[in-house]
C-alpha positions in Angstrom: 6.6 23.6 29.3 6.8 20.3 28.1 4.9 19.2 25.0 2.6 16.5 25.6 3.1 13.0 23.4 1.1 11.9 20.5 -1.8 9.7 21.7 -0.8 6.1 19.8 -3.8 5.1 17.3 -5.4 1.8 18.4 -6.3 0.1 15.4 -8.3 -3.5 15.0 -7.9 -6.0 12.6 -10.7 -7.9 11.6 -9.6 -10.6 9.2 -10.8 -14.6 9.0 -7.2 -15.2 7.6 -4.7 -15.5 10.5 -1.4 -15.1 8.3 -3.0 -11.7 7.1 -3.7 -10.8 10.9 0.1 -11.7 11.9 1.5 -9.9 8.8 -0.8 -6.6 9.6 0.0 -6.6 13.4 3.9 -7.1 12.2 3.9 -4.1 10.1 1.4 -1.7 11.8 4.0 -2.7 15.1 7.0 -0.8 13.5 5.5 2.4 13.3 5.2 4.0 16.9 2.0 6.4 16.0 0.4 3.0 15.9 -1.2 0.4 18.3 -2.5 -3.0 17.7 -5.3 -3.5 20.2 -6.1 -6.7 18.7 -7.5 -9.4 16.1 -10.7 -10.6 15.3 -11.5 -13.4 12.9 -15.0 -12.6 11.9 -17.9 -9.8 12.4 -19.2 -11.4 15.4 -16.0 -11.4 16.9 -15.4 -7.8 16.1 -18.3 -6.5 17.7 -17.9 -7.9 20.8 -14.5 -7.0 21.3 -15.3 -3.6 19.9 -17.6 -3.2 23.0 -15.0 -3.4 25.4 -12.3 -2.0 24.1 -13.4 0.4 21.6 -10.6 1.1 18.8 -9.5 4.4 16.8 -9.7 2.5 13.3 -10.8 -1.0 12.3 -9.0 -2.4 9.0 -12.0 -4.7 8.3 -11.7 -7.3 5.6 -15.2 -8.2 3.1 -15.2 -11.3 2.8 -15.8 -13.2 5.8 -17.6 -16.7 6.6 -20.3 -16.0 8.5 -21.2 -12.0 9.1 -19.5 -10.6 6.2 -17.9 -7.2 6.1 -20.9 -5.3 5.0 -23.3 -6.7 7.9 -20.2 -6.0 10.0 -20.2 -2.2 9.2 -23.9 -2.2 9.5 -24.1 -3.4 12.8 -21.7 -1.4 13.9 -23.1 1.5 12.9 -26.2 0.6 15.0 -24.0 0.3 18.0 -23.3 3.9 17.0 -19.5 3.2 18.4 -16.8 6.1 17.8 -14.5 3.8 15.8 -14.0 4.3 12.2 -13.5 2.1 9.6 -11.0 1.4 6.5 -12.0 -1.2 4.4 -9.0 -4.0 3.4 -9.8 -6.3 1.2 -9.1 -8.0 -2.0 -12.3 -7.1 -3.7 -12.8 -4.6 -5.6 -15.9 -4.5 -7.7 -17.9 -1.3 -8.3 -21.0 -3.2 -6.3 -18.5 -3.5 -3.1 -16.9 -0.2 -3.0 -20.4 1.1 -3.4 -21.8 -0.9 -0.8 -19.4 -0.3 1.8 -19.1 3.4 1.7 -22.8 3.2 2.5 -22.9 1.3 5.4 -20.6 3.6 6.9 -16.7 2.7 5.7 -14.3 5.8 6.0 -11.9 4.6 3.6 -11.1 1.3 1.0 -7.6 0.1 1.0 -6.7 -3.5 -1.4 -4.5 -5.6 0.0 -1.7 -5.0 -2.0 -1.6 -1.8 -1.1 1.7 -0.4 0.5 3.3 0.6 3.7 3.2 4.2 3.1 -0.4 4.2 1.6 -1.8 2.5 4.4 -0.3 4.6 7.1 -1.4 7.6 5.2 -5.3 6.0 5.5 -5.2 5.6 8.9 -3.8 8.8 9.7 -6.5 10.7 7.2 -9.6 8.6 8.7 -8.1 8.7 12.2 -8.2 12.8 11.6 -11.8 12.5 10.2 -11.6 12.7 7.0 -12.3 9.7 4.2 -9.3 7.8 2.4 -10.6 6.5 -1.1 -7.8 6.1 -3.7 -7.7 7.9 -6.7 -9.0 4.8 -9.1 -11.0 3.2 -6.5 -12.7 7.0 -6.0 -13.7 7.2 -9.7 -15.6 3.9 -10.2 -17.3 5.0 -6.7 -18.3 8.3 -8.6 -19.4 5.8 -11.5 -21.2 3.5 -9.9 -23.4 6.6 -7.9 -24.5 8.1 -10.7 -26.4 5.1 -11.8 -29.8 4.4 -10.2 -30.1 2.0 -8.0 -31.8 -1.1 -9.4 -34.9 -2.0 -7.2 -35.1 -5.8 -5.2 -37.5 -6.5 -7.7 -34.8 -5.2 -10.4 -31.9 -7.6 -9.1 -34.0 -10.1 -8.7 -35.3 -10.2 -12.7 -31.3 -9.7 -13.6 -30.3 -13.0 -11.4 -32.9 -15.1 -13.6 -31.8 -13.7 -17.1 -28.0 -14.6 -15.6 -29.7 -18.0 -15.7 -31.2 -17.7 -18.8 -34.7 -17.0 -18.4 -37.0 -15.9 -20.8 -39.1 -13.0 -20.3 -42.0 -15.5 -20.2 -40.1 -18.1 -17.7 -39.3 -15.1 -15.3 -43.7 -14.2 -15.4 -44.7 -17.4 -14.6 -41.9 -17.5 -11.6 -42.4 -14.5 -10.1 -46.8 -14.6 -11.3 -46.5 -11.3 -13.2 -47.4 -10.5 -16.9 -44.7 -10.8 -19.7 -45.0 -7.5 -20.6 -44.1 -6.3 -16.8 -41.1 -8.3 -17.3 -39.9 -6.8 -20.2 -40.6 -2.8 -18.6 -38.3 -4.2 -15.9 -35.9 -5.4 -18.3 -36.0 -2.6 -20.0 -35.3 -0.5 -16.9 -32.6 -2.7 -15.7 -31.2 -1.8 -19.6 -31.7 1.4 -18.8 -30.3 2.1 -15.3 -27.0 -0.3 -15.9 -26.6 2.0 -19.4 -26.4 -1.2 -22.0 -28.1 -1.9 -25.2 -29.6 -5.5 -24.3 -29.7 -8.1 -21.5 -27.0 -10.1 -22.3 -24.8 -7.0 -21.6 -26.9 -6.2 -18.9 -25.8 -9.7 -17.2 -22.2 -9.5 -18.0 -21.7 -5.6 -16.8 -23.8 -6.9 -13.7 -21.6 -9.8 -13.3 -18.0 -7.6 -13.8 -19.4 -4.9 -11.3 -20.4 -7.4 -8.6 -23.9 -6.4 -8.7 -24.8 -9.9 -9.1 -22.6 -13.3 -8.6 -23.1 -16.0 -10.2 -22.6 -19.2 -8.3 -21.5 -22.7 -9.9 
């Protein structure tokens, strides 16, 4: 009896940069487990494609004008479609990794990764299983044992970026100085620093906040 052949992985690459598409379809083409349905060049683009022809694996990139790779993962888990997805990206802040294993990514892969490492993601998350490397793994662990800091939270830590005073922020946001300074304190707390300057710079260096010039 004749064994039947290995089913090819169909994979999608979602990536606004086309020289990154070309060199991902080049490599992914030499390996004959593997099958390059196609190449999308933003979220929107993904999903609709991902509609018709629904893939094993998506290699989705973050950053992305337009619907960036977040909203992406979140909309296609509302699709609820069988594909799953490996994060490939150049980013790599605590914030990101964070944020993208909750809205659904099955693995996080940086771009300089190699051949080898990324065929061994895709096989792992094509068998069901997650693909987070060992570093990238422990400043997930890190960054989920802190609390989550509150809207209200991020948005007090965005205006000491700016250098607000705990007065300045009350009379923005209409609440008393001292409610400012129990969120400050909170903020001190939940981020694990001693005062709000480091506050703002372990905020900034984890991607919890971005500061725009």
């Amino acid at each position: 009896m004749n064994k039947p052949e290995n089913k090819a992985i169909h994979i999608l690459i979602v990536d606004d940069h086309p020289v990154v598409q070309a060199g991902l379809a080049s490599m992914l083409a030499t390996h004959k487990g593997i099958e390059v349905i196609g190449s999308a060049s933003s979220g929107e683009e993904a999903l609709a494609m991902v509609q018709q022809n629904v893939p094993d694996i998506i290699l989705l990139d973050l950053r992305m004008p337009g619907m960036s790779g977040i909203d992406t993962l979140c909309a296609l888990k509302k699709i609820k479609t069988t594909a799953r997805t490996i994060i490939l990206t150049s980013f790599e802040t605590d914030e990101n990794i964070y944020r993208a294993i909750q809205a659904g990514a099955c693995g996080y892969l940086l771009k300089d990764t190699s051949q080898n490492q990324m065929l061994e993601a895709i096989a792992t998350v094509h068998a069901g299983k997650k693909y987070i490397p060992r570093p990238i793994a422990a400043r997930l662990a890190e960054r989920m044992l802190r609390s989550d800091l509150t809207a209200r939270e991020l948005e007090i830590l965005e205006m000491l970026a700016k250098g607000l005073t705990n007065k300045q922020i009350g009379h923005v946001l209409v609440i008393s100085e001292n409610t400012v300074r129990n969120h400050v304190n909170s903020i001190m707390e939940k981020l694990e620093v001693s005062d709000r300057t480091e506050a703002v710079a372990v905020a900034i260096q984890q991607g919890i906040i971005q500061i725009v010039s």
